[in-house]
DRENDREN-504513 format. One line per 3 residues: number of its first residue (from 1); their letters; for each residue x, y, z of N, C-alpha, C. Coordinates in nm, 2 decimals. Example, Ala and Ser with C-alpha at 12.3 -4.5 7.8 and 13.67 -1.06 7.14 Angstrom:
BEGIN
1> AS> 1.32:-0.57:0.78:1.23:-0.45:0.78:1.32:-0.33:0.78; 1.28:-0.22:0.71:1.37:-0.11:0.71:1.29:0.00:0.79
This chain:
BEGIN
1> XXX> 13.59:-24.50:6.22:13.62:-24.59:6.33:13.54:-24.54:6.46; 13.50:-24.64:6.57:13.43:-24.60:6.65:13.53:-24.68:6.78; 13.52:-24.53:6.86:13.62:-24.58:6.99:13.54:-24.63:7.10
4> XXX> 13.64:-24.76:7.18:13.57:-24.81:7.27:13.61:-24.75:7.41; 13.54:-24.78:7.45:13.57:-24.67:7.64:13.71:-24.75:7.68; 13.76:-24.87:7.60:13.92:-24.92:7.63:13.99:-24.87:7.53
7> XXX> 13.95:-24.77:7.43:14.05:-24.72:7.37:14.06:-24.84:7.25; 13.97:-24.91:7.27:13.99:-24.96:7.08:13.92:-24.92:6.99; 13.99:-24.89:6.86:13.90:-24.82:6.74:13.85:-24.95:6.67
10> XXX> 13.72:-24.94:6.62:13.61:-25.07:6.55:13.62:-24.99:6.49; 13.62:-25.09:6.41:13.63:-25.07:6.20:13.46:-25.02:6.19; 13.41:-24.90:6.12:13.29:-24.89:6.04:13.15:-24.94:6.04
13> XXX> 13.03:-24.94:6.10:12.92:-25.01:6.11:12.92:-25.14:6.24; 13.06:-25.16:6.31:13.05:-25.22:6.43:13.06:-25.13:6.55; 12.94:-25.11:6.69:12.94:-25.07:6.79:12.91:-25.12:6.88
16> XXX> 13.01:-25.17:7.03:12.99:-25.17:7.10:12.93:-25.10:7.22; 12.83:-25.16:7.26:12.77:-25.06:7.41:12.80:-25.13:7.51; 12.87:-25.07:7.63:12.89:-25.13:7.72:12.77:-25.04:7.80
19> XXX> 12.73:-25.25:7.90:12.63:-25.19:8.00:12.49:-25.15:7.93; 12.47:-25.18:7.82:12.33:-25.09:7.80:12.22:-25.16:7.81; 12.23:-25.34:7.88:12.12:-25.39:7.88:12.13:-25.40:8.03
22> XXX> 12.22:-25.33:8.09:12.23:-25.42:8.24:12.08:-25.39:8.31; 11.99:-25.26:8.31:11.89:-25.21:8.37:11.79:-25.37:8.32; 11.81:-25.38:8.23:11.69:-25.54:8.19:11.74:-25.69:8.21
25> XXX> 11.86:-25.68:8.24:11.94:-25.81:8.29:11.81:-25.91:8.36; 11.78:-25.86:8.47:11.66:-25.98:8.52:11.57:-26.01:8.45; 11.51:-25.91:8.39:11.38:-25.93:8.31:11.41:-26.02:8.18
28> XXX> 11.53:-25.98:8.13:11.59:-26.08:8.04:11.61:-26.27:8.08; 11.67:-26.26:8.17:11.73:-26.38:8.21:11.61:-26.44:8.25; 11.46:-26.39:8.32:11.37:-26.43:8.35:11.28:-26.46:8.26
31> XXX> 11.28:-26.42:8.14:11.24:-26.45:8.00:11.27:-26.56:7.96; 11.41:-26.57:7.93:11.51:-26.69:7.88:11.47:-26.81:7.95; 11.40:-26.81:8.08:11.37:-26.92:8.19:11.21:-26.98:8.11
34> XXX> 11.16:-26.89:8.07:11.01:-26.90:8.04:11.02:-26.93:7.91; 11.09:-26.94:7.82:11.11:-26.97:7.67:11.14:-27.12:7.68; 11.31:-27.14:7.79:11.32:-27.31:7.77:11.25:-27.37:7.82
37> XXX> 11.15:-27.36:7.91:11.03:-27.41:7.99:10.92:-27.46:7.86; 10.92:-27.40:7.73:10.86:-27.42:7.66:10.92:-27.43:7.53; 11.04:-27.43:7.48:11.11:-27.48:7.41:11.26:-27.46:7.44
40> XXX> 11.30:-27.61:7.47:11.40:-27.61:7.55:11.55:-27.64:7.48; 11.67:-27.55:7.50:11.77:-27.56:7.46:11.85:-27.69:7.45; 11.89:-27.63:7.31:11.95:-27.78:7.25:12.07:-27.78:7.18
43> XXX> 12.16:-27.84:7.13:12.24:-27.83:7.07:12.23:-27.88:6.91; 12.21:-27.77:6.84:12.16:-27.82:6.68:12.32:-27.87:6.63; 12.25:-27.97:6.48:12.35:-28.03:6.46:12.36:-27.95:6.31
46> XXX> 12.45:-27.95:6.24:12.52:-27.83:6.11:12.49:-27.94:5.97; 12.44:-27.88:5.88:12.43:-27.95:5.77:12.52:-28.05:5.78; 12.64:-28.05:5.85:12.75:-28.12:5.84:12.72:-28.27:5.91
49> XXX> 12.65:-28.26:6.00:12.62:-28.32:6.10:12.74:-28.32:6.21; 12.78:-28.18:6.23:12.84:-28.15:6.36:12.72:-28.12:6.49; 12.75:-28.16:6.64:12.67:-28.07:6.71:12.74:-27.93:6.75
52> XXX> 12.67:-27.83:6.73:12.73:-27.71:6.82:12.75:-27.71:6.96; 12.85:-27.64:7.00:12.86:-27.64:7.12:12.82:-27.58:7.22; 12.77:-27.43:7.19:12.65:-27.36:7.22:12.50:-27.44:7.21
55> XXX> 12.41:-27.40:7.30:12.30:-27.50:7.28:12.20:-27.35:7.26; 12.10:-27.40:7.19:12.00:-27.27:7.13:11.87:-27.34:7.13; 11.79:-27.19:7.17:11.70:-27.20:7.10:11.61:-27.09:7.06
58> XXX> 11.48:-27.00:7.07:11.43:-26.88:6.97:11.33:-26.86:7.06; 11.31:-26.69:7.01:11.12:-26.63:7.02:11.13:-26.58:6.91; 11.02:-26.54:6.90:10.98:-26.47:6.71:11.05:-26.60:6.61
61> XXX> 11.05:-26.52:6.51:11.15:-26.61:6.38:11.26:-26.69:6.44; 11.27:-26.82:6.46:11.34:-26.91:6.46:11.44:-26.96:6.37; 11.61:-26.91:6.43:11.76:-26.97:6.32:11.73:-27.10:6.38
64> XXX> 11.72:-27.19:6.25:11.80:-27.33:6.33:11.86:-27.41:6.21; 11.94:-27.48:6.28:12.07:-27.52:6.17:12.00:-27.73:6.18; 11.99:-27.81:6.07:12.01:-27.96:6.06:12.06:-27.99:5.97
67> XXX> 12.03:-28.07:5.92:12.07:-28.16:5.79:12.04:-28.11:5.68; 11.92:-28.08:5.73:11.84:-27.97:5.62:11.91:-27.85:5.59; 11.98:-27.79:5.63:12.07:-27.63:5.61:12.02:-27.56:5.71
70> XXX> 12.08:-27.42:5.71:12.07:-27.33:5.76:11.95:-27.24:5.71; 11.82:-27.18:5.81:11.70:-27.14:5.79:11.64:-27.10:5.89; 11.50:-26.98:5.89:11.46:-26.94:5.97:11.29:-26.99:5.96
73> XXX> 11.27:-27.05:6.08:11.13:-27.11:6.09:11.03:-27.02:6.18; 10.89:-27.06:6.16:10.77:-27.02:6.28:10.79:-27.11:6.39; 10.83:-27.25:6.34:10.82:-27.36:6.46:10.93:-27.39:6.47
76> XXX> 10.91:-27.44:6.59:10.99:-27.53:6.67:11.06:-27.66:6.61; 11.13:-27.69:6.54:11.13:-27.85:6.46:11.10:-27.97:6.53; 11.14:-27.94:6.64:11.18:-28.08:6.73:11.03:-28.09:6.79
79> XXX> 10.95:-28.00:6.78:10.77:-27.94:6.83:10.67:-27.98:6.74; 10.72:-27.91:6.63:10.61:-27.88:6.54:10.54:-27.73:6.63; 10.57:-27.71:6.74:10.54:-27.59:6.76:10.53:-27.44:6.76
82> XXX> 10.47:-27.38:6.73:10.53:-27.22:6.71:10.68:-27.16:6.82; 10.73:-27.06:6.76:10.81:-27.08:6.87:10.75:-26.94:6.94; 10.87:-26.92:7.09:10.75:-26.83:7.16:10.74:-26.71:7.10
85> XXX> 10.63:-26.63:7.14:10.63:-26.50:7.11:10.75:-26.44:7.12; 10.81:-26.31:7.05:10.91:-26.24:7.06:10.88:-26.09:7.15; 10.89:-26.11:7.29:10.83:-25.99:7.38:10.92:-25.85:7.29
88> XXX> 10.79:-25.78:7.31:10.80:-25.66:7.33:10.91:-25.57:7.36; 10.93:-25.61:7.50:11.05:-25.51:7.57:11.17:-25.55:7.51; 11.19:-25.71:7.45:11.29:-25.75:7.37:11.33:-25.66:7.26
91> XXX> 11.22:-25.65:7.17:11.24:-25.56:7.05:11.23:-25.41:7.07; 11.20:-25.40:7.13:11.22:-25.27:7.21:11.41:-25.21:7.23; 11.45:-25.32:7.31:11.60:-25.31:7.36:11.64:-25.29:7.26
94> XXX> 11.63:-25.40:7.15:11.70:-25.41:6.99:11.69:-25.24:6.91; 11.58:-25.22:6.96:11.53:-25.09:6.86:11.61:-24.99:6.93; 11.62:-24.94:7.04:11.71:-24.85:7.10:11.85:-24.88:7.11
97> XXX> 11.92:-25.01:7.09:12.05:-25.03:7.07:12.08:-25.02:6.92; 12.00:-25.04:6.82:12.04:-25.01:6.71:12.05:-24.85:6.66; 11.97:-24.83:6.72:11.95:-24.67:6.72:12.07:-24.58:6.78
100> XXX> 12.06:-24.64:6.89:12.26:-24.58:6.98:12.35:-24.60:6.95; 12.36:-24.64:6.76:12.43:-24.70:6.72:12.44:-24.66:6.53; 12.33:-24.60:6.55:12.32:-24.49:6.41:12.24:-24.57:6.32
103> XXX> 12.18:-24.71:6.35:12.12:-24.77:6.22:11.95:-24.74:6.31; 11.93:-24.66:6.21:11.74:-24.63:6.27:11.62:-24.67:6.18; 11.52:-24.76:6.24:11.45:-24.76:6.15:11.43:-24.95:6.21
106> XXX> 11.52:-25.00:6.27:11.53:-25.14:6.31:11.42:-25.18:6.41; 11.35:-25.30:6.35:11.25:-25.37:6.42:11.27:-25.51:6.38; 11.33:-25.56:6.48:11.37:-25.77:6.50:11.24:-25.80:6.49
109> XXX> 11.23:-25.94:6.42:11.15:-26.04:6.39:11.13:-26.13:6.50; 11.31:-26.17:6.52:11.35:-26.33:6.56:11.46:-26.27:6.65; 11.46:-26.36:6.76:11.60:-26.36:6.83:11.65:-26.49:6.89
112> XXX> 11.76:-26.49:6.85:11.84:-26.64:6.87:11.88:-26.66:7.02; 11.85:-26.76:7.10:11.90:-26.74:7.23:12.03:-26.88:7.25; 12.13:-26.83:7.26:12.28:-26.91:7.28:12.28:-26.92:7.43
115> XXX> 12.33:-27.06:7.49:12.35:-27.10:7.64:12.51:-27.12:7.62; 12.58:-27.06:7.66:12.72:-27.14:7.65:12.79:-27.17:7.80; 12.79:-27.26:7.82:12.82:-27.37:7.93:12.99:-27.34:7.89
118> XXX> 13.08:-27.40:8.00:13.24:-27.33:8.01:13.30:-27.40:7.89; 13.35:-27.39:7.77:13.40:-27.45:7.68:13.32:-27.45:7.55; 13.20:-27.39:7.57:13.16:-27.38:7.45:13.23:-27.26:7.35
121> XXX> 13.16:-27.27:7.24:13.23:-27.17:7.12:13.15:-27.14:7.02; 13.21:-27.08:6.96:13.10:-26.99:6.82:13.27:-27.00:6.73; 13.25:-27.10:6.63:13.29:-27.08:6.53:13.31:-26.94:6.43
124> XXX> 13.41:-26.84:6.31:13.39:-26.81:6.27:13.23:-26.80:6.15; 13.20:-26.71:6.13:13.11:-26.74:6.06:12.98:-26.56:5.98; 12.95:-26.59:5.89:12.83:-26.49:5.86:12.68:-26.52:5.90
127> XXX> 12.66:-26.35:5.90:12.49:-26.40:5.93:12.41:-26.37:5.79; 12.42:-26.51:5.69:12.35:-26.46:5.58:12.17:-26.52:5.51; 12.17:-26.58:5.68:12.04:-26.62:5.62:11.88:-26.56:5.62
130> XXX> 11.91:-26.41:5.68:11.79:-26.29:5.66:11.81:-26.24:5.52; 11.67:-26.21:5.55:11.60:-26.12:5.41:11.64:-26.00:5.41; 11.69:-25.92:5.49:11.71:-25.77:5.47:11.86:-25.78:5.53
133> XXX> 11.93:-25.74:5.46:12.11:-25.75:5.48:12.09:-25.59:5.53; 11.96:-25.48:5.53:12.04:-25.38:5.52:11.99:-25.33:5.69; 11.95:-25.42:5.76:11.95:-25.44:5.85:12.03:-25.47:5.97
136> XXX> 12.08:-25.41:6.12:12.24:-25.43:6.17:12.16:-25.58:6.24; 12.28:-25.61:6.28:12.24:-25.74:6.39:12.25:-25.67:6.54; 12.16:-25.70:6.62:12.23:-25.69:6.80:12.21:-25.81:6.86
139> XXX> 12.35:-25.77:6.92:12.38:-25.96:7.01:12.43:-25.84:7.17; 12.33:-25.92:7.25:12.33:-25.90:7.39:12.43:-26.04:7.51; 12.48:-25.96:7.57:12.57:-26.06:7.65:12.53:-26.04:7.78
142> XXX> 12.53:-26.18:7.82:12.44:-26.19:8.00:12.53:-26.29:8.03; 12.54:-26.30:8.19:12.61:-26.41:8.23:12.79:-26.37:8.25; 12.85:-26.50:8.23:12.96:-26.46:8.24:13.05:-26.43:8.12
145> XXX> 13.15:-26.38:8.12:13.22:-26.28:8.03:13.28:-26.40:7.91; 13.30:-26.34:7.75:13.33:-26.41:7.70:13.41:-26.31:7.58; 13.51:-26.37:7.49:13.62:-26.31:7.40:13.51:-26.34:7.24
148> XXX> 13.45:-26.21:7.23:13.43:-26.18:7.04:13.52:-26.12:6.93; 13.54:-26.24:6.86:13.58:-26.23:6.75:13.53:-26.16:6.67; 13.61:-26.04:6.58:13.52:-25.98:6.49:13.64:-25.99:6.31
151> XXX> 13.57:-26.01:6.25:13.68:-26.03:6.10:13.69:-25.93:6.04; 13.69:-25.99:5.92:13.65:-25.88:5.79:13.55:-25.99:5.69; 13.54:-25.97:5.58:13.46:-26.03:5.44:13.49:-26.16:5.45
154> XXX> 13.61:-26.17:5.42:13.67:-26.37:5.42:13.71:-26.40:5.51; 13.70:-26.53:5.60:13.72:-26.60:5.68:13.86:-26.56:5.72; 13.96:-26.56:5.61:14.07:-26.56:5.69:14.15:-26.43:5.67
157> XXX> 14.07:-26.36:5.68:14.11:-26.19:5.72:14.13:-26.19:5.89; 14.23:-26.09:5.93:14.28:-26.12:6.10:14.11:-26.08:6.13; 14.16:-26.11:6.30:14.02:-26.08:6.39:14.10:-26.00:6.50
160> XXX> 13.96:-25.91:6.55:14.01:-25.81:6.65:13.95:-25.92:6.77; 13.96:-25.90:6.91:13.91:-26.01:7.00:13.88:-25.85:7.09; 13.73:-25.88:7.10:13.66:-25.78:7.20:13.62:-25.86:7.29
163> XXX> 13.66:-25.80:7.43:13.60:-25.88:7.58:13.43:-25.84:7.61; 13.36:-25.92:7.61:13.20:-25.84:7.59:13.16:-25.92:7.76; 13.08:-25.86:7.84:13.03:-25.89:8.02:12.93:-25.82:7.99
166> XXX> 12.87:-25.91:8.11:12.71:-25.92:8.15:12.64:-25.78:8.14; 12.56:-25.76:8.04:12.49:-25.61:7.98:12.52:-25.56:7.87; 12.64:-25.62:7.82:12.69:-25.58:7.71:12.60:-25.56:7.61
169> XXX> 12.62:-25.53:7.47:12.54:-25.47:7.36:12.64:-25.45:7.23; 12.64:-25.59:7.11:12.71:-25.53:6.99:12.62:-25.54:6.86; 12.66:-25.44:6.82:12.57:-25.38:6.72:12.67:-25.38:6.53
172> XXX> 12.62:-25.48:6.48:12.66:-25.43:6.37:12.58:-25.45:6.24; 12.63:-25.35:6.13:12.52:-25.34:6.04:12.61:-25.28:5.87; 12.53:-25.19:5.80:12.62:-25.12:5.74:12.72:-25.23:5.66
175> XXX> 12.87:-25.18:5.61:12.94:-25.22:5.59:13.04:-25.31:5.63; 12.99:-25.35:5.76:13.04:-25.45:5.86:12.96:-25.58:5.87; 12.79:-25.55:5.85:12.68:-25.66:5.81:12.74:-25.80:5.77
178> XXX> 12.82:-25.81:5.71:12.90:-25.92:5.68:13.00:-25.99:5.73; 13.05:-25.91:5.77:13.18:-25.96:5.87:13.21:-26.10:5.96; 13.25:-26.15:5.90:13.29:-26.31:5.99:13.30:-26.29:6.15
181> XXX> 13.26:-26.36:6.21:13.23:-26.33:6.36:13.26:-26.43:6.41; 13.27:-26.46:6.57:13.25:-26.59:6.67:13.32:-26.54:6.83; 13.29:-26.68:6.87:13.29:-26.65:6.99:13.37:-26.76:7.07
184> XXX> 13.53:-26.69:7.10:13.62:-26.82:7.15:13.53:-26.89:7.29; 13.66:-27.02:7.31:13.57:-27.06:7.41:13.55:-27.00:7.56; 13.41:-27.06:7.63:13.39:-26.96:7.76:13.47:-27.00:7.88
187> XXX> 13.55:-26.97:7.92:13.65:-26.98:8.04:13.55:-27.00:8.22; 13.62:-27.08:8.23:13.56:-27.12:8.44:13.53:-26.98:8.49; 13.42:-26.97:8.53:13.38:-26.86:8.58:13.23:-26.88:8.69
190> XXX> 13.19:-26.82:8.77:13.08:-26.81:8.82:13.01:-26.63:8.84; 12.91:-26.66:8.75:12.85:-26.51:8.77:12.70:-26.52:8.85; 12.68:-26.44:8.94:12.63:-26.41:9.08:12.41:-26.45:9.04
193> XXX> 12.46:-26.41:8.87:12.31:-26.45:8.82:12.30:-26.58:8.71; 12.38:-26.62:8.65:12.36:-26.69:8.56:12.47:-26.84:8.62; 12.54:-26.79:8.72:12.64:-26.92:8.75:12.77:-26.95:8.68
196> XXX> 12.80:-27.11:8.63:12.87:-27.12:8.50:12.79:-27.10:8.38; 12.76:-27.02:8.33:12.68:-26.99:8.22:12.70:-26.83:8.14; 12.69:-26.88:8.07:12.69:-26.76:7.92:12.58:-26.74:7.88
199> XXX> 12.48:-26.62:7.87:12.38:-26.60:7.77:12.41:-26.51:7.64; 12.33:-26.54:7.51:12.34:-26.43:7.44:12.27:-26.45:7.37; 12.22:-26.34:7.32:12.08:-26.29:7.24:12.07:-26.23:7.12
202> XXX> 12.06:-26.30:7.01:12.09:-26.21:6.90:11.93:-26.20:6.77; 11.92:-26.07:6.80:11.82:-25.99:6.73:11.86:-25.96:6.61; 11.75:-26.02:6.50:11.79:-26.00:6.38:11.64:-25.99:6.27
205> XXX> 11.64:-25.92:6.20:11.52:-25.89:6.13:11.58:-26.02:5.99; 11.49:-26.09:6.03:11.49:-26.24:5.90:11.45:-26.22:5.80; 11.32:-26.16:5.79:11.26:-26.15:5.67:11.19:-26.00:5.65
C-alpha cells in the first residue's frame, strides 16, 4: 500500500502525486489551447451511440470512441487529419511521474485530453485498448478539482473516491493496470486559470 499525504492507503501499483505538475500548469494549459485550435474538442459518441459527457480530444496516438468501437488512431476522424504532435515536455512529465512512481522505463505514445465542463463525468471503466498492458497509465489534473473513482478487476467491486486539484498526478500500472476507474461529476467551481473547467490528460503508451 502506498500512503497518501491525507493518510489514505492505495491498494498496490496506484500512486498519487500531489502537485507534481503544478511547475508546468501554464505550459500545459497553453498547449491544450494550441491542440483545440487545431483539433477541436468534442464529445465522442460510444459504440452504443451514447455521447460522453467529457468532450476530448489527442496529441500523438489518438483514443477515440464511435460506432465503430473503441481504438487508437494517427488521425483525427472528424479531419482525416494527423493528430497533433505529442510535445516533448509532455512525455517528458509522463516519464518522470511514472518513474516517481516506481514503473521505469515509460515513454507515452498518445495522450488523451478530457474538457469536463460542471456536470460532466467519466463512467466506470478499463483502459484496455493499448498494446503494452505492462505499461502504467498517468492522468494529470488541471483546472478545477474533481472526485476519482478507483475499483478493483470487476465493475462492481467497491471504489475508493480520491479528491485529485489542479497539478495533480495519478499513476497507475502494475497490478492495478486494470482496475475500473472514473470520474464522478464536476461540481460549480471557478478556478483562477481554467474557469468553470476541468482538464485532464492521460498518457498512455498504445502500441
Amino acid at each position: 500500500m502506498q500512503d497518501d499525504l491525507f493518510g489514505v492507503a492505495y491498494p498496490p501499483g496506484l500512486a498519487v502525486l500531489r502537485g507534481f505538475a503544478l511547475a508546468q500548469a501554464g505550459e500545459l494549459l497553453e498547449m491544450i489551447g494550441q491542440v483545440s485550435a487545431v483539433a477541436p474538442f468534442r464529445n465522442m459518441v460510444t459504440p452504443g451511440g451514447h455521447a460522453m459527457s467529457a468532450a476530448m480530444t489527442n496529441v500523438g496516438l489518438g483514443w477515440v470512441t464511435d460506432r465503430k468501437g473503441y481504438r487508437y488512431t494517427a488521425e483525427d476522424p472528424q479531419t482525416g487529419v494527423t493528430w497533433p504532435d505529442l510535445p516533448e515536455a509532455l512525455v517528458g512529465l509522463g516519464e518522470r511521474a511514472a518513474e516517481a512512481s516506481g514503473f521505469t522505463g515509460f515513454r507515452p505514445d498518445g495522450c488523451l485530453i478530457n474538457r469536463y465542463s460542471v456536470g460532466a463525468k467519466m463512467g466506470l471503466h478499463q483502459d484496455i485498448n493499448e498494446g503494452d498492458m505492462t505499461a502504467p497509465i498517468v492522468s494529470v489534473s488541471l483546472g478545477l478539482p474533481a472526485v476519482f473513482l478507483f475499483g478493483g478487476l470487476n465493475r462492481g467491486d467497491s471504489t475508493m473516491k480520491i479528491v485529485v486539484e489542479h497539478g495533480d498526478v495519478v499513476v497507475w500500472g502494475g497490478p492495478a493496470r486494470l482496475y475500473y476507474h472514473g470520474v464522478m461529476p464536476v461540481k460549480v467551481g471557478q478556478h483562477p486559470l481554467t474557469g468553470g473547467v476541468r482538464y485532464n490528460l492521460t498518457l498512455r503508451k498504445a502500441v
